[in-house]
N, C-alpha and C positions, 0 to 999 in steps of 0.2 A: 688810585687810592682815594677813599670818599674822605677829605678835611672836612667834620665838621666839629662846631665849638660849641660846650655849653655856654649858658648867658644868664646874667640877671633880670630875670622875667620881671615884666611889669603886670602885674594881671590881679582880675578880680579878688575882694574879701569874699570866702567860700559861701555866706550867705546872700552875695548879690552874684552869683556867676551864672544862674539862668536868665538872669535879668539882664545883664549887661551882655553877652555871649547874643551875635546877631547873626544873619546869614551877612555871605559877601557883596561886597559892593555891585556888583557887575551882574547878581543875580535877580535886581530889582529894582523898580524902576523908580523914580524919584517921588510918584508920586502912592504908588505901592508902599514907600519907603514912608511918607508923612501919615500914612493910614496906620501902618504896622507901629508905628512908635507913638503912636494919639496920648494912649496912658502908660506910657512909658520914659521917664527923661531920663532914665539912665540908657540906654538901650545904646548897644556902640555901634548904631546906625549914626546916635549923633558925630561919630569923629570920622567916618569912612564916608557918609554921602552928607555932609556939612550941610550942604546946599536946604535941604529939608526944614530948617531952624532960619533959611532966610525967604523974603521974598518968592515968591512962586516966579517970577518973573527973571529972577536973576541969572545970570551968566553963570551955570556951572563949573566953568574955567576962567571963574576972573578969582583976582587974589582975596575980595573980601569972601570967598568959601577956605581957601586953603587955610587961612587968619581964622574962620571959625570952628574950623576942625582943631586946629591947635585950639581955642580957648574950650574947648567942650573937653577936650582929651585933659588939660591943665586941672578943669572942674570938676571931674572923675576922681583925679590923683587929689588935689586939695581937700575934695571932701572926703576922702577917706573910702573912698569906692574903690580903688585900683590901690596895690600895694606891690613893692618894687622887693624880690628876694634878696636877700643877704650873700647867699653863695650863689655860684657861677652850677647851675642846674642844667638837666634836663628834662623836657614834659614826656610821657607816655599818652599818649593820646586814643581812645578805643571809640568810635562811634556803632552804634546799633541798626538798622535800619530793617526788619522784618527778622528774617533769618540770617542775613549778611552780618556780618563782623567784619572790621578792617580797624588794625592795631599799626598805630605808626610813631615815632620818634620826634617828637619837637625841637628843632634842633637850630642853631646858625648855620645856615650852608655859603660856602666859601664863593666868592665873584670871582674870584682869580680862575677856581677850577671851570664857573660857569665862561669865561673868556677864552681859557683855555681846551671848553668844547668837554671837560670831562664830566661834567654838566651837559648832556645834549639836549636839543629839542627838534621838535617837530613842527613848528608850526612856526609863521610870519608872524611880525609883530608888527601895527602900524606906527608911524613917529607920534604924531597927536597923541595917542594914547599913552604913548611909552612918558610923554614927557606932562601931560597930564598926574600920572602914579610917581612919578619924579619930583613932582612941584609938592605932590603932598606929602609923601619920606621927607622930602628936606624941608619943608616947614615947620611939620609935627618931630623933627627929628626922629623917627621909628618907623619902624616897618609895622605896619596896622592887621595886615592882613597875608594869610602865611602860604606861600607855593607847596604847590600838591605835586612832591617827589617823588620816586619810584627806582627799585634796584629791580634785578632780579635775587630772587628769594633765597634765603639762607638760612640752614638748617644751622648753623650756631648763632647766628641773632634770633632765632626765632626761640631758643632755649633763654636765650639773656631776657628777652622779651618775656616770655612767661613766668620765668622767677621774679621779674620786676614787678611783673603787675598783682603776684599772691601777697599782697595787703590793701591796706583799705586805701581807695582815692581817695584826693583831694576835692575833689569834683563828682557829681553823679547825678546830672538830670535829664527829665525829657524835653526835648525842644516841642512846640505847639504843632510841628508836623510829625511827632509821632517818634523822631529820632533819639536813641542815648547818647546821649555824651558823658563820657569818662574819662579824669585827667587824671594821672600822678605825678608828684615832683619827686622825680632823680636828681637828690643834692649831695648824697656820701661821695665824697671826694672816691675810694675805690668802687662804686659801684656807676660810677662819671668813668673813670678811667676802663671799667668794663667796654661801654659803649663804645666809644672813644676807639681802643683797640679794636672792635670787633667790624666797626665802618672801615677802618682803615684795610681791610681787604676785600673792598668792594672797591671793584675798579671803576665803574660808571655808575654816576645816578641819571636820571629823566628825568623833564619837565614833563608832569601830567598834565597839568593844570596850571596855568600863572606866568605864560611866558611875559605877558606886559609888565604882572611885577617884579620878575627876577630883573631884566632887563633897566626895566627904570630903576633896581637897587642898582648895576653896574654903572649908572648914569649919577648917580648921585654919589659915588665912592670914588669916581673920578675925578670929580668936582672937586671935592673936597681933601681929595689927595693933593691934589696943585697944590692948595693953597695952606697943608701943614707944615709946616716948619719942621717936626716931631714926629714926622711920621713914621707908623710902625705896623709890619704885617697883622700883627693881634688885636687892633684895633677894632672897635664893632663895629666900625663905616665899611669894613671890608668883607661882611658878611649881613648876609638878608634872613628873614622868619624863612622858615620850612616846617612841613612833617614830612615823613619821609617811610612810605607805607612799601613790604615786600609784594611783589607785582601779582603773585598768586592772589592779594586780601584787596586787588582793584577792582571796582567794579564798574563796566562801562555800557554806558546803555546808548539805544538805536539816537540817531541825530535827524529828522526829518526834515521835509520838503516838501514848499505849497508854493505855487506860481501861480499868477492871478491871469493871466491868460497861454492860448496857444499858441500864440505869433503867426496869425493869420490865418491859422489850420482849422478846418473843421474837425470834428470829432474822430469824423471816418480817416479823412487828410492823417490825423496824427496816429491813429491805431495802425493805419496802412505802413506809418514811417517805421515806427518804431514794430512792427511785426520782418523787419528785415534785418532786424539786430538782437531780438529777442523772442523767446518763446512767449505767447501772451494765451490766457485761459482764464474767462470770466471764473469770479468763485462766488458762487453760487449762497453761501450760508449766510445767515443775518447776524454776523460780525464783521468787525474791519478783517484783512488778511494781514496775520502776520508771517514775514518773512521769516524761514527756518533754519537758510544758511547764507554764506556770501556766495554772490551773484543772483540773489533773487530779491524780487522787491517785490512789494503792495504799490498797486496805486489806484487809487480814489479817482475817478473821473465821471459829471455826467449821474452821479449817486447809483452807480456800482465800484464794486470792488472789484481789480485783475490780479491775477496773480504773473509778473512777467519774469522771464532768466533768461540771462545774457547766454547766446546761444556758444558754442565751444568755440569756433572762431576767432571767436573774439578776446578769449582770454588770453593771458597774459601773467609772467612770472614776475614783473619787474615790483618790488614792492611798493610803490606809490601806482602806479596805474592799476594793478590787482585789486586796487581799495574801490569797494560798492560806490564809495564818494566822488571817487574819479572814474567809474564804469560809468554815472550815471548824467556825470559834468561833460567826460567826451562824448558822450554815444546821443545823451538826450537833449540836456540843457544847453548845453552850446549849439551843436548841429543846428539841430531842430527847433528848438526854442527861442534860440538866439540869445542865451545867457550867457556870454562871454568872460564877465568876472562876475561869480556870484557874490565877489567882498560888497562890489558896489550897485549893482545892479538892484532897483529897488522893486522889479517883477517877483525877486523871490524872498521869500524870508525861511528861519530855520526853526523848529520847534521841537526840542529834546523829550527826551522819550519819558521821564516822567511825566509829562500832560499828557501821554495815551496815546492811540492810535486816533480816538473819538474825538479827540482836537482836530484832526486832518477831517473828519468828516462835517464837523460844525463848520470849518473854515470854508470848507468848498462851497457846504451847503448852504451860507452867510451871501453866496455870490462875489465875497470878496475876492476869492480866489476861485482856477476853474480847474486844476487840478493838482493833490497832493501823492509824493512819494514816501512809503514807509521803507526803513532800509534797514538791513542786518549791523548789529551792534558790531565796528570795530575791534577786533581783539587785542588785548595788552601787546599779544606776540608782532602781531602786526606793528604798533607804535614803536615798539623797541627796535625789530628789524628796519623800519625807516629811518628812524634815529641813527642807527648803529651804520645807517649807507648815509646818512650825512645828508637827504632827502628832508624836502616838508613833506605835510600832507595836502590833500588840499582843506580849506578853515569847514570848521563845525563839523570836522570826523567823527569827534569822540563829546557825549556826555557822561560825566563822573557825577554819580551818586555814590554816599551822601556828600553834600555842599561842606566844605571843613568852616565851623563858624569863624569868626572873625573876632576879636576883644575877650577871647583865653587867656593868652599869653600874646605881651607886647615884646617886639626886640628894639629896645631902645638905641640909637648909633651912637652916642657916647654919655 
């Protein structure tokens, strides 16, 4: 059974919500992040990457950033930018991105279920990180930026879903990349209790997206549980931001890979290795190759493009090893490469598939790198099946487009 709660949102006055409405933290890099907010001071980059407002030089994990995320977030609410709702709501949240639509649920998603596994995920979390997004929920007391949830899909939420959304938003612009964003507030006490019922026969949700900051919400609800006197299940320490999108309206795009050398191999050395584990066949046209299903990959090497597939032998039912990401970690990058943990190994980096295939060809062709892998987008089914065997994956499986912004809606912990 999916708990979750509505809340009283902290969020934009409808006239600043394209303004203040940011990408996430993690999708940009700090100095990305000083450029993109030049003529912007409302921009709620200031309360998610603080750091940008001090010093270039500063510690982005010392306390004088977490102190100035809270005093940016404070200055938003004081001056009349952010406004706190009356009733205990729910957001309907609709982004655009070409032809894709994906409608999802703003909602409190409960720690207790995420402890309890009914909440699953699929991925590792580092500590540094976890307790990094930890340090800033409990500074700024709120959850800033929201986990990207996932059921499998339902034909009567999908019905409550569409009667909700035939009136006007609250919300309705384009972001500078081109995306809609679409908000409504579900405040009618029965049309709350709609929802409310209608989760509650969903037996699991997924982390899509967000496992550092589900994670540091169960770190800070612990905390803070000690040390109540008063404590009580309802409380909003005991629940984190979410949307919470039906898995059909996900959309998950290729994760790439670019290694900057062969590990000793020459050219021929490494075609010879990997032509005993997969099928390989230069491709010939003046485009990059893109892969058409799982077990086949592009790769960029040398400024040709191959087209390689893991030859039948080697396949495998087991749901994490059947993943392109882990055909491609056992058979090539480790073997052969000698890329043993790609977390930390700093020969390879990952490049998600909205930058293109033509990223992978600029990289190699920069010299930085000496050859990149283009891979088949993981499928939702896929993520759910390793979830549901209680598996990770291995890291940078899955890219989710679009990015859910950040400073819509705040969930404040008390």
């Amino acid at each position: 059974m999916a708990n979750i709660k509505p809340f009283k949102g902290l969020r934009p006055e409808k006239k600043y919500a394209s303004k203040i409405a940011s990408p996430p933290y993690d999708v940009i890099s700090s100095k990305e992040a000083r450029k993109y907010v030049k003529n912007n001071p409302i921009s709620f980059l200031h309360v998610v990457k603080p750091e940008i407002d001090l010093p270039e030089n500063t510690d982005i994990y010392s306390d004088a950033v977490y102190q100035k995320g809270k005093g940016n977030l404070n200055m938003l609410v004081e001056k009349g930018y952010l406004k706190r709702d009356k009733n205990p709501s729910f957001y309907i949240y609709r982004q655009k991105m070409g032809d894709h639509v994906q409608t999802g649920v703003v909602a409190a998603a409960s720690c207790k279920e995420y402890k309890k596994n009914t909440i699953k995920k699929h991925e590792l979390t580092r500590k540094d990180k976890e307790i990094d997004r930890a340090k800033h929920i409990e500074t700024l007391n709120a959850n800033t930026g929201p986990v990207f949830l996932t059921y499998r899909a339902n034909k009567e939420i999908d019905d409550v879903i569409k009667k909700l959304t035939n009136r006007k938003p609250e919300y309705d612009f384009t972001s500078e990349d081109g995306i809609q964003h679409t908000l409504f507030v579900i405040s009618d006490p029965d049309e709350v209790s709609l929802i409310i019922g209608n989760f509650r026969k969903i037996n699991t949700l997924y982390i899509a997206d967000g496992h550092h900051r589900s994670a540091a919400a169960v770190r800070v609800m612990e905390k803070i549980k000690k040390k109540d006197k008063n404590y009580s299940p309802d409380k909003e320490y005991n629940y984190f931001l979410s949307v919470i999108f039906p898995h059909n309206q996900v959309y998950v795009m290729d994760y790439n890979r670019v290694v900057k050398d062969l590990n000793g191999n020459s050219e021929t050395e490494f075609i010879k290795k990997l032509s005993k584990i997969f099928q390989i066949s230069e491709f010939n046209e003046s485009r990059p190759y893109k892969p058409g299903r799982k077990g086949e990959f592009g790769m960029y090497l040398d400024g040709k493009w191959y087209r390689i597939i893991i030859k039948n032998e080697y396949i495998t039912d087991d749901p994490v090893e059947s993943l392109d990401a882990s055909i491609l970690q056992n058979n090539v990058l480790a073997p052969i490469l000698g890329i043993e943990n790609p977390r930390t190994d700093n020969r390879i980096d990952f490049i998600g598939g909205i930058r293109g295939l033509s990223e992978l060809e600029k990289l190699v062709n920069s010299k930085g790198y000496k050859v990149a892998f283009a891979l088949y987008p993981t499928s939702l089914e896929d993520l759910l099946s390793v979830a549901d065997a209680g598996k990770i994956m291995p890291p940078k499986s899955t890219w989710f487009e679009p990015k859910l912004r950040s400073g819509l809606v705040i969930h404040e912990l008390s």
